[in-house]
N, CA, C and O of each residue as an XYZ file, in Angstrom:
824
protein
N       0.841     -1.195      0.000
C       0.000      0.000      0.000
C       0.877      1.247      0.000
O       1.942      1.425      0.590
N       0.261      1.986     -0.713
C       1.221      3.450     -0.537
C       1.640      4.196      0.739
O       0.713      4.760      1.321
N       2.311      4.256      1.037
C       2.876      4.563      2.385
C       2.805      5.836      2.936
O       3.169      6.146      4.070
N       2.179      6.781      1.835
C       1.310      8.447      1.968
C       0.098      7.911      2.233
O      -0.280      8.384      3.305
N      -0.724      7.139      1.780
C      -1.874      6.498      2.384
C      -2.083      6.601      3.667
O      -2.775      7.343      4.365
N      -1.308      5.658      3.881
C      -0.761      4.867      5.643
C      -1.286      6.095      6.340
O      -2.339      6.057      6.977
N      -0.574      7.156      6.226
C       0.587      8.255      7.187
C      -0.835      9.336      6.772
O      -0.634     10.488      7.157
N      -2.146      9.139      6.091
C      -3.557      9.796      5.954
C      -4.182      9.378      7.723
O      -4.463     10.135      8.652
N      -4.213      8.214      7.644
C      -5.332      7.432      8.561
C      -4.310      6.611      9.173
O      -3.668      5.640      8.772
N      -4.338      7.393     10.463
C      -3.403      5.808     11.857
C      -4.151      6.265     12.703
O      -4.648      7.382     12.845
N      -4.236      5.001     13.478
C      -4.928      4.640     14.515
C      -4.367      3.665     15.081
O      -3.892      2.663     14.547
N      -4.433      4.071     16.713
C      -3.518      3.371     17.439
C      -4.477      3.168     18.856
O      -4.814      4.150     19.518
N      -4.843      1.865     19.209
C      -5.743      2.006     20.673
C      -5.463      0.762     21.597
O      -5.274     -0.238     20.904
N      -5.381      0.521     22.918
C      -5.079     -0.460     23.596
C      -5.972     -0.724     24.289
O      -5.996      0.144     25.161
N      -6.882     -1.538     24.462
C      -7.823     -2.442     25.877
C      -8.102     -3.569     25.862
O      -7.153     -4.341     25.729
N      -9.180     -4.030     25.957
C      -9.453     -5.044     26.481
C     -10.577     -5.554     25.807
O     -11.609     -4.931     25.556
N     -10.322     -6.714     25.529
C     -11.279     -7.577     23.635
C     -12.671     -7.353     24.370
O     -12.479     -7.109     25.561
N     -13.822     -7.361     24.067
C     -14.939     -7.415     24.887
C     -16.082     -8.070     24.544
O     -16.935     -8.450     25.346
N     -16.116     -8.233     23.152
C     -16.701     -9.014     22.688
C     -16.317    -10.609     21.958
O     -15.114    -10.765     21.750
N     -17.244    -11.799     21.555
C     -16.477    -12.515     20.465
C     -16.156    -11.900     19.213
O     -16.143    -10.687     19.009
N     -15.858    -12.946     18.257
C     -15.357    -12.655     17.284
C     -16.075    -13.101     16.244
O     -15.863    -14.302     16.073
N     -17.150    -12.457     15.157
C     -18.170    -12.805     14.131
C     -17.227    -12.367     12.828
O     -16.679    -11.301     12.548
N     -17.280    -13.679     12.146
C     -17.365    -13.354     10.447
C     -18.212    -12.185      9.712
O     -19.408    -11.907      9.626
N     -16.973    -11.624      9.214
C     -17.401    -10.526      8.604
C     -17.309    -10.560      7.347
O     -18.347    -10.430      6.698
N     -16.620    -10.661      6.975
C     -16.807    -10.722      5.187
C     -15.286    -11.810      4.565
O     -14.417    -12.193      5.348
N     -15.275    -12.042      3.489
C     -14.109    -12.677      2.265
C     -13.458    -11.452      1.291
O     -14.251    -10.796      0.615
N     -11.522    -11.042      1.200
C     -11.699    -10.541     -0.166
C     -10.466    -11.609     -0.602
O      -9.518    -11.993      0.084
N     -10.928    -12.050     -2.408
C      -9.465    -12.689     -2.909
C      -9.154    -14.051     -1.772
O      -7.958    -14.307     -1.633
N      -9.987    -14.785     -1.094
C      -9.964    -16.020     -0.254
C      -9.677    -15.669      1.160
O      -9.877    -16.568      1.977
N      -9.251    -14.540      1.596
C      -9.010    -13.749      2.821
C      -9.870    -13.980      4.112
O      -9.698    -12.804      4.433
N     -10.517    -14.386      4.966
C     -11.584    -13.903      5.860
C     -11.011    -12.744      6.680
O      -9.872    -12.296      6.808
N     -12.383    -12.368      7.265
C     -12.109    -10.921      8.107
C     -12.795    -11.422      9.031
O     -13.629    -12.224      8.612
N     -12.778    -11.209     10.628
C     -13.691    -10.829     11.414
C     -13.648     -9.665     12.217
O     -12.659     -8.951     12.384
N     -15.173     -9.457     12.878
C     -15.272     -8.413     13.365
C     -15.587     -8.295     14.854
O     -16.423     -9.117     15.230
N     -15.166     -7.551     15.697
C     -15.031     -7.762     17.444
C     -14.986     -6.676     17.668
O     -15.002     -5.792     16.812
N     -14.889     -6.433     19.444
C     -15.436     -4.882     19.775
C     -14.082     -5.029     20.891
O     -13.730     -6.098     21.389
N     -13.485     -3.801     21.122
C     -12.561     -3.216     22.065
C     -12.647     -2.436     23.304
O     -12.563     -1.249     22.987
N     -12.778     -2.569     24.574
C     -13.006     -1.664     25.269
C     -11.769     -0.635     25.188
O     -10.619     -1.034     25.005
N     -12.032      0.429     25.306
C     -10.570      1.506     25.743
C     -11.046      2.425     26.589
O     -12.090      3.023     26.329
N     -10.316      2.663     27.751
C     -10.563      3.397     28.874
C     -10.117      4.591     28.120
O      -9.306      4.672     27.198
N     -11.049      5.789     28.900
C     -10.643      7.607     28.761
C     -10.598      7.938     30.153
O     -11.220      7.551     31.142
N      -9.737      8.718     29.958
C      -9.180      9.734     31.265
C     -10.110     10.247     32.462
O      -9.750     10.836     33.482
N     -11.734      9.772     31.974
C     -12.519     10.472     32.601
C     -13.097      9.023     33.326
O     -14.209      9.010     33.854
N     -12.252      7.851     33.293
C     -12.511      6.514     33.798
C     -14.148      6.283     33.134
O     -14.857      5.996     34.098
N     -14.822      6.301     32.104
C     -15.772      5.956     31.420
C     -15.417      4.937     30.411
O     -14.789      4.377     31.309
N     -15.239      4.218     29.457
C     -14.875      3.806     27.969
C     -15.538      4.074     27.394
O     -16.617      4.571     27.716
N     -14.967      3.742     25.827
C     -15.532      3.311     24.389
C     -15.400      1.884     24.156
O     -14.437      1.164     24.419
N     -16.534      1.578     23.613
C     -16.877      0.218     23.237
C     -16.795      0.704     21.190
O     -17.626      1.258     20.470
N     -15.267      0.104     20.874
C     -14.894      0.297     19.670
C     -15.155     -1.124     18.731
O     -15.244     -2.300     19.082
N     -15.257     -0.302     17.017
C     -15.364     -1.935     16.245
C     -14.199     -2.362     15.811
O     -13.537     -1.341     15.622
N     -13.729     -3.052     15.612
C     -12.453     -3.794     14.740
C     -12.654     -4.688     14.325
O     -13.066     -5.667     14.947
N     -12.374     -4.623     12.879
C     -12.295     -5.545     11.855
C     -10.782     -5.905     11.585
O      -9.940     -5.011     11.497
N     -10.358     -7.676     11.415
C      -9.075     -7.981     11.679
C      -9.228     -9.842     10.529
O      -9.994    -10.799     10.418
N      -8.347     -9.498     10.144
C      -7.542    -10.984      8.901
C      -7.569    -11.610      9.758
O      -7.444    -11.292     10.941
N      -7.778    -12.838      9.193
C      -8.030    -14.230     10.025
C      -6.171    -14.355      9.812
O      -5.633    -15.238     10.480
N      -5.167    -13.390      8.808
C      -4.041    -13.544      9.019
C      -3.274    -13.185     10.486
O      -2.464    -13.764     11.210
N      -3.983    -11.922     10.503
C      -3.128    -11.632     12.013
C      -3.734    -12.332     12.946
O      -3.174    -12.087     14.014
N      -4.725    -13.192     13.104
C      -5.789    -14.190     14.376
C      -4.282    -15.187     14.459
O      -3.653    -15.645     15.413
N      -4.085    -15.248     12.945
C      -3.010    -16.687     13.122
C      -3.590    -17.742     13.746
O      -3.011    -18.325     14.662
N      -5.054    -18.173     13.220
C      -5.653    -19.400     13.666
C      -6.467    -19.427     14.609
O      -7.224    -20.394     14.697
N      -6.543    -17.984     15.904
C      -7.009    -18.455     16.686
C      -7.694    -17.143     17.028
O      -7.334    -16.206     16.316
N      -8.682    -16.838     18.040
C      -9.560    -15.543     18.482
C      -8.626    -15.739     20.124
O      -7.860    -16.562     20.625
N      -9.331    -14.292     20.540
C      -8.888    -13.687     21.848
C      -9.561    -13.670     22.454
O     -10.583    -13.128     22.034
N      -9.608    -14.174     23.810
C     -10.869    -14.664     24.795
C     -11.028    -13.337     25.433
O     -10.062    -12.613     25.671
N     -12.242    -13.024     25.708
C     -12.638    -11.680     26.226
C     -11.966    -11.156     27.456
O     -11.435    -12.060     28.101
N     -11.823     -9.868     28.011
C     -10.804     -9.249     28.437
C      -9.276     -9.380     28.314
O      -8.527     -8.938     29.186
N      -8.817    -10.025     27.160
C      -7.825    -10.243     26.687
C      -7.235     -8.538     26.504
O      -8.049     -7.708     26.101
N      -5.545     -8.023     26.880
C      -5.639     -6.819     27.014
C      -4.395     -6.502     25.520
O      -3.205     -6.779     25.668
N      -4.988     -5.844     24.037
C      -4.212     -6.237     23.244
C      -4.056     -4.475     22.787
O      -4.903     -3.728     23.278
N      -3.342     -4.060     22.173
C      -2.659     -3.310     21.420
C      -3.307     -3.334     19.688
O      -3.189     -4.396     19.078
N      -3.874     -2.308     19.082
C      -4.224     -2.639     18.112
C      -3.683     -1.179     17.016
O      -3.886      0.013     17.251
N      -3.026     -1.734     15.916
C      -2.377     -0.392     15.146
C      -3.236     -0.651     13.739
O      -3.322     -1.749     13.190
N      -3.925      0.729     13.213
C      -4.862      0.011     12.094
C      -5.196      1.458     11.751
O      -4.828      2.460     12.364
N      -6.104      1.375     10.455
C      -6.685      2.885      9.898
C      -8.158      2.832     10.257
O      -8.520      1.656     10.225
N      -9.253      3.742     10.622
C      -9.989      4.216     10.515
C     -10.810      4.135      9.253
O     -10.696      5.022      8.407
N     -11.907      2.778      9.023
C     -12.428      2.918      7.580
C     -14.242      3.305      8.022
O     -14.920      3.369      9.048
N     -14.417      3.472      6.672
C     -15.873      3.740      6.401
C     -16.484      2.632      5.358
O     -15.647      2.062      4.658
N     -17.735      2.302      5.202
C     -18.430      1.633      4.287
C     -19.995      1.542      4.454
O     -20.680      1.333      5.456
N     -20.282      1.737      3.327
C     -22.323      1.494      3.208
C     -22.938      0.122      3.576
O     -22.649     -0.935      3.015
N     -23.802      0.267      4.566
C     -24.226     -0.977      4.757
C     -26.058     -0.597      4.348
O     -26.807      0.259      4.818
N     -26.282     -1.628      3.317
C     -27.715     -1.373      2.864
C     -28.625     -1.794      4.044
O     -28.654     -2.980      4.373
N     -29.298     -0.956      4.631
C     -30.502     -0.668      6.036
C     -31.693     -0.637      5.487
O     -32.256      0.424      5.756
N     -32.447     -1.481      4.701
C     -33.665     -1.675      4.609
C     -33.595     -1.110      3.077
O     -33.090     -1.679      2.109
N     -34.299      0.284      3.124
C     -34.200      1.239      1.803
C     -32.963      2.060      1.813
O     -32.464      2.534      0.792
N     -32.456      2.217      3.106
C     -31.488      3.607      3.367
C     -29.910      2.637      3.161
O     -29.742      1.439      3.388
N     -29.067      3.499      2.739
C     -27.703      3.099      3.772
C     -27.342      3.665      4.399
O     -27.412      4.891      4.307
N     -26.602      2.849      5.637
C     -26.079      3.390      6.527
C     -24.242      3.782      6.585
O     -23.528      2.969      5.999
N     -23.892      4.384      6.928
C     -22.556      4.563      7.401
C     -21.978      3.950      8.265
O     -21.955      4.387      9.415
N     -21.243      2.546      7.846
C     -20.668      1.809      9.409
C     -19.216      1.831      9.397
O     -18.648      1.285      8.451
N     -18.465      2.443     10.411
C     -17.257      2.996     10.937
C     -16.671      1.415     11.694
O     -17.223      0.662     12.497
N     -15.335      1.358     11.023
C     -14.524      0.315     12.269
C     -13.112      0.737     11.885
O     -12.620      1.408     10.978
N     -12.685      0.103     12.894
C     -11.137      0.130     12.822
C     -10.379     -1.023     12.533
O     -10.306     -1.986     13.296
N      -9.624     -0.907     11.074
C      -9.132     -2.170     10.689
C      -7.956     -2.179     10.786
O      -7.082     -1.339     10.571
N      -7.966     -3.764     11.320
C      -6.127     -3.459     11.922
C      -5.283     -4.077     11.001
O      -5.541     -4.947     10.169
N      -3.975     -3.362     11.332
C      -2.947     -3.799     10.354
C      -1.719     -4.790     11.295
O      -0.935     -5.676     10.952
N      -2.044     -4.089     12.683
C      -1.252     -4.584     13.531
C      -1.651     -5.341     14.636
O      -2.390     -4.605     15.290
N      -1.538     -6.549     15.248
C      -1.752     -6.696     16.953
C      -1.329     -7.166     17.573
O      -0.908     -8.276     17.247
N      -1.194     -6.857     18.439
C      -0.056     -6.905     19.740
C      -0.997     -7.650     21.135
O      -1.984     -7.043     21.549
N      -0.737     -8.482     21.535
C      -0.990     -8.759     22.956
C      -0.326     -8.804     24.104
O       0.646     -9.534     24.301
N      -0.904     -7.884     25.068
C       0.166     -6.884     26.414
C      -0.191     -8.231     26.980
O      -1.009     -9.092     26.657
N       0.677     -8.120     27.904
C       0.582     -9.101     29.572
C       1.209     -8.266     30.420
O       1.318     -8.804     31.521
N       1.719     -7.064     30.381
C       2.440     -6.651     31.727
C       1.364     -5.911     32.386
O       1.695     -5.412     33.461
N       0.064     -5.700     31.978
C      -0.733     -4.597     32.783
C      -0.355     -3.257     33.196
O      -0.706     -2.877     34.313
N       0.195     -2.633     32.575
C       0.562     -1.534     32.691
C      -0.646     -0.186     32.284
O      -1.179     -0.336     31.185
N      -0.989      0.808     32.921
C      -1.939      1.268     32.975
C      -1.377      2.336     31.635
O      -0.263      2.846     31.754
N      -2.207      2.620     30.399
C      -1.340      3.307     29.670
C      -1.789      5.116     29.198
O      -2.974      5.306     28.925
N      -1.085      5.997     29.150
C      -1.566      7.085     29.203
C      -2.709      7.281     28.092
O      -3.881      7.576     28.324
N      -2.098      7.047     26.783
C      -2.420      7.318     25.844
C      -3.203      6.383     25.078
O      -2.881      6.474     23.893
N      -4.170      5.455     25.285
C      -4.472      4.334     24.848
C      -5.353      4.483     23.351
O      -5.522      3.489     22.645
N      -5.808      5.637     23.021
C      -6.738      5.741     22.162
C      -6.126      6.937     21.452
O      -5.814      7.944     22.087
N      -5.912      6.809     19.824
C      -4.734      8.107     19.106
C      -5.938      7.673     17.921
O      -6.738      6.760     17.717
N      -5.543      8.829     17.363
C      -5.876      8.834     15.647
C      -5.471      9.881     14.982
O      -5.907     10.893     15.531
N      -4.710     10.169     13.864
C      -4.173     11.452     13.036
C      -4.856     11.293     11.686
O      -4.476     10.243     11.167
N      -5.678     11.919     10.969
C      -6.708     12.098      9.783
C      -6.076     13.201      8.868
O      -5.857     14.400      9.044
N      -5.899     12.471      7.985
C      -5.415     13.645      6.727
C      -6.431     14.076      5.474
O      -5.890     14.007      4.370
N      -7.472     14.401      5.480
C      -8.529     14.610      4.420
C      -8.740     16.240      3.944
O      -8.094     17.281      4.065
N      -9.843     15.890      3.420
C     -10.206     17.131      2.632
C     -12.046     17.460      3.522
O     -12.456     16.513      4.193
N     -12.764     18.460      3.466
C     -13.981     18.625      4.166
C     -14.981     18.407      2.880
O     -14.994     19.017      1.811
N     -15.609     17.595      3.229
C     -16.878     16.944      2.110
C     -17.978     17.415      2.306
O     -18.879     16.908      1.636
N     -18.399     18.651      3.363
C     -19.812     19.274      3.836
C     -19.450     20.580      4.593
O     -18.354     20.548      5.152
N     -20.196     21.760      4.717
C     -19.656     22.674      5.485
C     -19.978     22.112      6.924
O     -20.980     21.438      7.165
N     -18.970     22.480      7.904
C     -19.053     22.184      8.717
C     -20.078     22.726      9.990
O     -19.864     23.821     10.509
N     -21.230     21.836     10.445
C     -22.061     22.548     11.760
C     -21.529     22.998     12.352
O     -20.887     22.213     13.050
N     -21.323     24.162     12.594
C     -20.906     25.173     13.890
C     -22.350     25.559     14.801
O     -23.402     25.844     14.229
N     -22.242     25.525     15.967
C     -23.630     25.536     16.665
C     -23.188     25.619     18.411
O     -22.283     24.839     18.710
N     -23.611     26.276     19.290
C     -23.719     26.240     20.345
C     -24.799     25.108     21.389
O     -25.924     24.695     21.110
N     -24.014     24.853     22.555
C     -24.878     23.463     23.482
C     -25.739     24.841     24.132
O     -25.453     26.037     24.186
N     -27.123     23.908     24.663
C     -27.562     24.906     25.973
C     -26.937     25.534     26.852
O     -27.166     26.704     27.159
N     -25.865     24.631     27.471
C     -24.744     25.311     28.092
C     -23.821     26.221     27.539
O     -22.806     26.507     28.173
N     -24.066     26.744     26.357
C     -23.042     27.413     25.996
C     -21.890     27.303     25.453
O     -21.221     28.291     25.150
N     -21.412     25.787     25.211
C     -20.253     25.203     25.218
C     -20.426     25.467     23.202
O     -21.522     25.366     22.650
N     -19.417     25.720     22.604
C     -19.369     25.547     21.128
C     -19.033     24.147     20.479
O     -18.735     23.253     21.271
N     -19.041     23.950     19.571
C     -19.251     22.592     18.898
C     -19.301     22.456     17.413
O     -20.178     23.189     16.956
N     -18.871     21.995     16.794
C     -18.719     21.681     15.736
C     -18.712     20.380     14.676
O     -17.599     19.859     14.596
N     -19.784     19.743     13.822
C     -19.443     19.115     13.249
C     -18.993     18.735     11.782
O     -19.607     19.194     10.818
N     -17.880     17.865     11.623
C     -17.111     18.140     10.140
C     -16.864     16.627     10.030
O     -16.488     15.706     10.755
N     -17.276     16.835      8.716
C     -17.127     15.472      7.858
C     -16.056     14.818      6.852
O     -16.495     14.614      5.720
N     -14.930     14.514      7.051
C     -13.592     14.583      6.629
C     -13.388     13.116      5.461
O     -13.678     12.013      5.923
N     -12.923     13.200      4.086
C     -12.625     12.437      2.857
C     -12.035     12.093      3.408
O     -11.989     12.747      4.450
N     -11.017     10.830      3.376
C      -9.572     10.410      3.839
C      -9.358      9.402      2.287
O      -9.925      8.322      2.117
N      -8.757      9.823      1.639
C      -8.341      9.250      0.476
C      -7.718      7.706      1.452
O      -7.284      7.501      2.585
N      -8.062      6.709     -0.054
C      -7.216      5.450      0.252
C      -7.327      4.602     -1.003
O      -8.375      4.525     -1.644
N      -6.204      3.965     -1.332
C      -5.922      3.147     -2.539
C      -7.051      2.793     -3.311
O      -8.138      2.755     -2.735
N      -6.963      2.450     -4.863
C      -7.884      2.145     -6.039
C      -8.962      3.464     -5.884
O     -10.176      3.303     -5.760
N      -8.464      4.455     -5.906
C      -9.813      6.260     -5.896
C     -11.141      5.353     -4.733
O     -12.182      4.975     -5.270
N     -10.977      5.160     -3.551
C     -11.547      4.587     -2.651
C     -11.512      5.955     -1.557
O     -10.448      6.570     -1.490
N     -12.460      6.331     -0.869
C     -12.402      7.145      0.388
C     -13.234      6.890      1.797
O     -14.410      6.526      1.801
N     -12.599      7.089      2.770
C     -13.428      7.017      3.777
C     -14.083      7.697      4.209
O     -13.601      8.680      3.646
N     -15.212      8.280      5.051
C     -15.760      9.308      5.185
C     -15.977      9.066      6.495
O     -16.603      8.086      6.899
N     -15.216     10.391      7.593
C     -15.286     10.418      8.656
C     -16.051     11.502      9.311
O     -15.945     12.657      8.899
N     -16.908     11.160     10.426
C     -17.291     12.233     11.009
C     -16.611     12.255     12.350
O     -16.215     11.323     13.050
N     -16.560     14.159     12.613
C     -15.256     14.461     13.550
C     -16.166     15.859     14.483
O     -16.937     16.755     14.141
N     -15.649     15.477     15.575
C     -16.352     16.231     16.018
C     -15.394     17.350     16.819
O     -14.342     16.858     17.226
N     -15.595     18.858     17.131
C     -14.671     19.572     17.819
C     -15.011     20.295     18.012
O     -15.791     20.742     17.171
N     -14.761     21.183     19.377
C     -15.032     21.753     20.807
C     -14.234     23.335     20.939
O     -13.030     23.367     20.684
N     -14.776     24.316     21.247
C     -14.280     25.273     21.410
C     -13.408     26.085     20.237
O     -13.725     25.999     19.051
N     -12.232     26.913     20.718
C     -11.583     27.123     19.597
C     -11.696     26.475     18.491
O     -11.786     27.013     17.388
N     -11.700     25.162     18.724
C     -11.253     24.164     17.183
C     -13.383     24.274     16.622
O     -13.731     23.982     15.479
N     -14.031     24.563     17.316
C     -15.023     24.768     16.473
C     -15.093     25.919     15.757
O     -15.610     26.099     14.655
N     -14.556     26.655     16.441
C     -14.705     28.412     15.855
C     -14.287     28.168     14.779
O     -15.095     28.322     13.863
N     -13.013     27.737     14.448
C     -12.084     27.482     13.576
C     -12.643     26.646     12.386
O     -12.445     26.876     11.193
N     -13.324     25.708     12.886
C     -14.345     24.255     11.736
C     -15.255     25.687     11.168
O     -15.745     25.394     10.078
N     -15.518     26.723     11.461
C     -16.857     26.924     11.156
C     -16.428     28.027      9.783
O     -17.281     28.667      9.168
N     -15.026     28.071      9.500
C     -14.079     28.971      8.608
C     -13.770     27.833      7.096
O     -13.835     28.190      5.920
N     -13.439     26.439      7.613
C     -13.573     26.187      6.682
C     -14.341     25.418      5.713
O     -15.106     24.556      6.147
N     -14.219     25.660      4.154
C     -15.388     25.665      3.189
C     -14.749     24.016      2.669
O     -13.741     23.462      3.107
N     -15.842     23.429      1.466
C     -15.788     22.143      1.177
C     -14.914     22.117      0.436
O     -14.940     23.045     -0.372
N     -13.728     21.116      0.296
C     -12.967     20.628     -0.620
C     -10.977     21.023      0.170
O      -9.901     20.610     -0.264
N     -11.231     21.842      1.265
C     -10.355     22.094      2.129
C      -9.660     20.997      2.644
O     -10.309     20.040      3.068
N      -8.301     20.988      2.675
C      -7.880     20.025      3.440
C      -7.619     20.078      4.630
O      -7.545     21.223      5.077
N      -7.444     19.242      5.347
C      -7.769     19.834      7.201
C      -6.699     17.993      7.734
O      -6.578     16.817      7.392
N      -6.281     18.864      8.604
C      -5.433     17.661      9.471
C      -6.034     17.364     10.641
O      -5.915     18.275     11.461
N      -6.711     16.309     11.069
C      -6.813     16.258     12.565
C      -6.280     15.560     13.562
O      -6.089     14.372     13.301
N      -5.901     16.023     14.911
C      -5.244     14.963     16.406
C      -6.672     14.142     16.517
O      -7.699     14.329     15.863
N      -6.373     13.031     17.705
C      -7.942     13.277     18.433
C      -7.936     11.639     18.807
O      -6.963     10.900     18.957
N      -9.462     11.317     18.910
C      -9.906      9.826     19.552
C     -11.089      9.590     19.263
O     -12.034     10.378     19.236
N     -11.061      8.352     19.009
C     -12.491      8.122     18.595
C     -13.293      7.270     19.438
O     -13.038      6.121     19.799
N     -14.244      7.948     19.689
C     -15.275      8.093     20.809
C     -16.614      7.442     20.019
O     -17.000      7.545     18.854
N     -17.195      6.653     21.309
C     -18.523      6.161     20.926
C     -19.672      6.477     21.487
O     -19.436      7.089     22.529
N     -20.769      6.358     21.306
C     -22.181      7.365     21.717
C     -23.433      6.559     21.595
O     -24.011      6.237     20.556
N     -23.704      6.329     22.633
C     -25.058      5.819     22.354
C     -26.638      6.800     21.922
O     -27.146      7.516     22.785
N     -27.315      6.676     20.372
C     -28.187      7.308     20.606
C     -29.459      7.115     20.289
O     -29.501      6.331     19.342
N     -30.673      7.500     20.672
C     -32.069      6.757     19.973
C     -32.406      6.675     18.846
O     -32.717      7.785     18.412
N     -32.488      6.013     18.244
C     -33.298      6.000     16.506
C     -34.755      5.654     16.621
O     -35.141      4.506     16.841
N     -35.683      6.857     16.439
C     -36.868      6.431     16.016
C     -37.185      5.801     14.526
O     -36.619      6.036     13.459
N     -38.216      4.975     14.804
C     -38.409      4.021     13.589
C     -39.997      4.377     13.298
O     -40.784      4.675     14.196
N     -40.373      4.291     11.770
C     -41.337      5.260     11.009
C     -42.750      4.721     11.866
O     -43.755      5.410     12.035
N     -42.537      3.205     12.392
C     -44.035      2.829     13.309
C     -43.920      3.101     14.413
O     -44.418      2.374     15.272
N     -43.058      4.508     14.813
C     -43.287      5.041     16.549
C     -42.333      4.248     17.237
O     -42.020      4.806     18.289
N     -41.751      3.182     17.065
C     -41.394      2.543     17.765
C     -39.802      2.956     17.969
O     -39.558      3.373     16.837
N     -38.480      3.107     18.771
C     -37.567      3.143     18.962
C     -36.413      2.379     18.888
O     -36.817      1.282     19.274
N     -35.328      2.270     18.657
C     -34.117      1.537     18.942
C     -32.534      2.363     19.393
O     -32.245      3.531     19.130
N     -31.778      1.473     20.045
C     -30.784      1.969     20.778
C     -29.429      1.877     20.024
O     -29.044      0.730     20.251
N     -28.497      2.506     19.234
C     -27.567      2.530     18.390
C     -26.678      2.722     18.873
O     -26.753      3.000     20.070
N     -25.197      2.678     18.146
C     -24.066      3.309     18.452
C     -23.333      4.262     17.038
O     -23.190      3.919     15.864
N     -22.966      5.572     17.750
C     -22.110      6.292     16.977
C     -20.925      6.508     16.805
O     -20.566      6.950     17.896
N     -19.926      6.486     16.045
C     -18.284      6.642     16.088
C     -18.109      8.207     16.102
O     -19.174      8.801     16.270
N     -17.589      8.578     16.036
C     -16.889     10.172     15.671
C     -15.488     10.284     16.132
O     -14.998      9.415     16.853
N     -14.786     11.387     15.718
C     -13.323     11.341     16.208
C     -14.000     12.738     17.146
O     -14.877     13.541     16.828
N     -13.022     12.592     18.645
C     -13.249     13.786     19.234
C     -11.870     14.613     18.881
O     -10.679     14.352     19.051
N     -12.524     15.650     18.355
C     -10.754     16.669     17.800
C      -9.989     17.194     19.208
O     -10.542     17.445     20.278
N      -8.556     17.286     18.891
C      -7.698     17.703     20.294
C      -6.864     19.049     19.389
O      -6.271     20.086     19.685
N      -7.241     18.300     18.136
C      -5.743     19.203     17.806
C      -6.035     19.433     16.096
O      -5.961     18.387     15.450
N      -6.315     20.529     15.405
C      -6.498     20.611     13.532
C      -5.869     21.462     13.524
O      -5.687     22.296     14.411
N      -5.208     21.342     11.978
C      -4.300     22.374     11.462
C      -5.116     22.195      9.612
O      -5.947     21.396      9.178
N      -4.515     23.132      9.084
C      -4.966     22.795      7.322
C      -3.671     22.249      7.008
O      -3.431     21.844      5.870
């Protein structure tokens, strides 16, 4: 793979396996599966993350839950057909994995650096509280004219700042990607309970 690619989309996160491990798809005789990551934040809460991983790097075998592993991978996007609609489903596919045993509590467990272009103007908008906010929807080019499409979310200054730039801009972002639980109403009244990805921004430059 092109190695300007790479150095678009890294992602780097460490916890603890939390789910099994379901077949996800075949490419070229390949299998993939797909499993969920806990990663602790600073605010002692987690994210319950997706990862998609080669039955090459399994090397034969899955990771029994709370297993505490190291995972180095890019940030992808893809359409999943939802009835009439598609949806946008976000995981993190790894390139790398590592399994810790020393237990070491780690500062930084959850990274991501995004190199794209802005595909929507970005929501700039204030909370009830006052707090500013911003949301921006970031291209991340990747091999065969393929892109990912990330949504990123950012706080204060860095919203002021989202709310300057226009579509087709390129924009760098720090940050972590954070998960959200939120309601989806469904057209017969009835409800369901989802999950959202987003990157939380720390740090953009153009």
């Amino acid at each position: 793979m092109n190695e300007q690619v790479i150095k678009n989309n890294q992602v780097t996160i460490i916890g603890k396996v939390n789910s099994g491990f379901d077949f996800s798809h075949e490419v070229y005789g390949e299998g993939f599966y797909s499993f969920y990551v806990e990663v602790p934040r600073l605010s002692e809460t987690v994210d319950i993350l997706p990862v998609t991983i080669s039955e090459r790097l399994l090397n034969g075998s899955t990771l029994a839950e709370g297993t505490l592993v190291e995972i180095q991978g890019q940030f992808r996007s893809y359409n999943r057909h939802d009835g009439e609609k598609n949806r946008l489903v976000l995981t993190i596919f790894a390139r790398e994995l590592f399994v810790l045993t020393d237990g070491i509590i780690y500062k930084n467990p959850n990274q991501i650096l995004l190199s794209g272009f802005i595909c929507k103007k970005p929501n700039y908008r204030t909370t009830p509280f006052g707090r500013e906010i911003a949301d921006i929807l970031l291209a991340v080019n990747r091999p065969y004219s393929k892109s990912d499409y990330i949504p990123c979310i950012a706080w204060g200054r860095n919203a002021r700042y989202a709310q300057t730039l226009e579509v087709g801009e390129s924009l760098k972002v720090w940050g972590r990607i954070q998960s959200r639980q939120y309601e989806k109403k469904l057209e017969d009244g009835t409800s369901i309970i989802r999950m959202a990805y987003e990157i939380s921004v720390s740090k953009m430059e153009k």
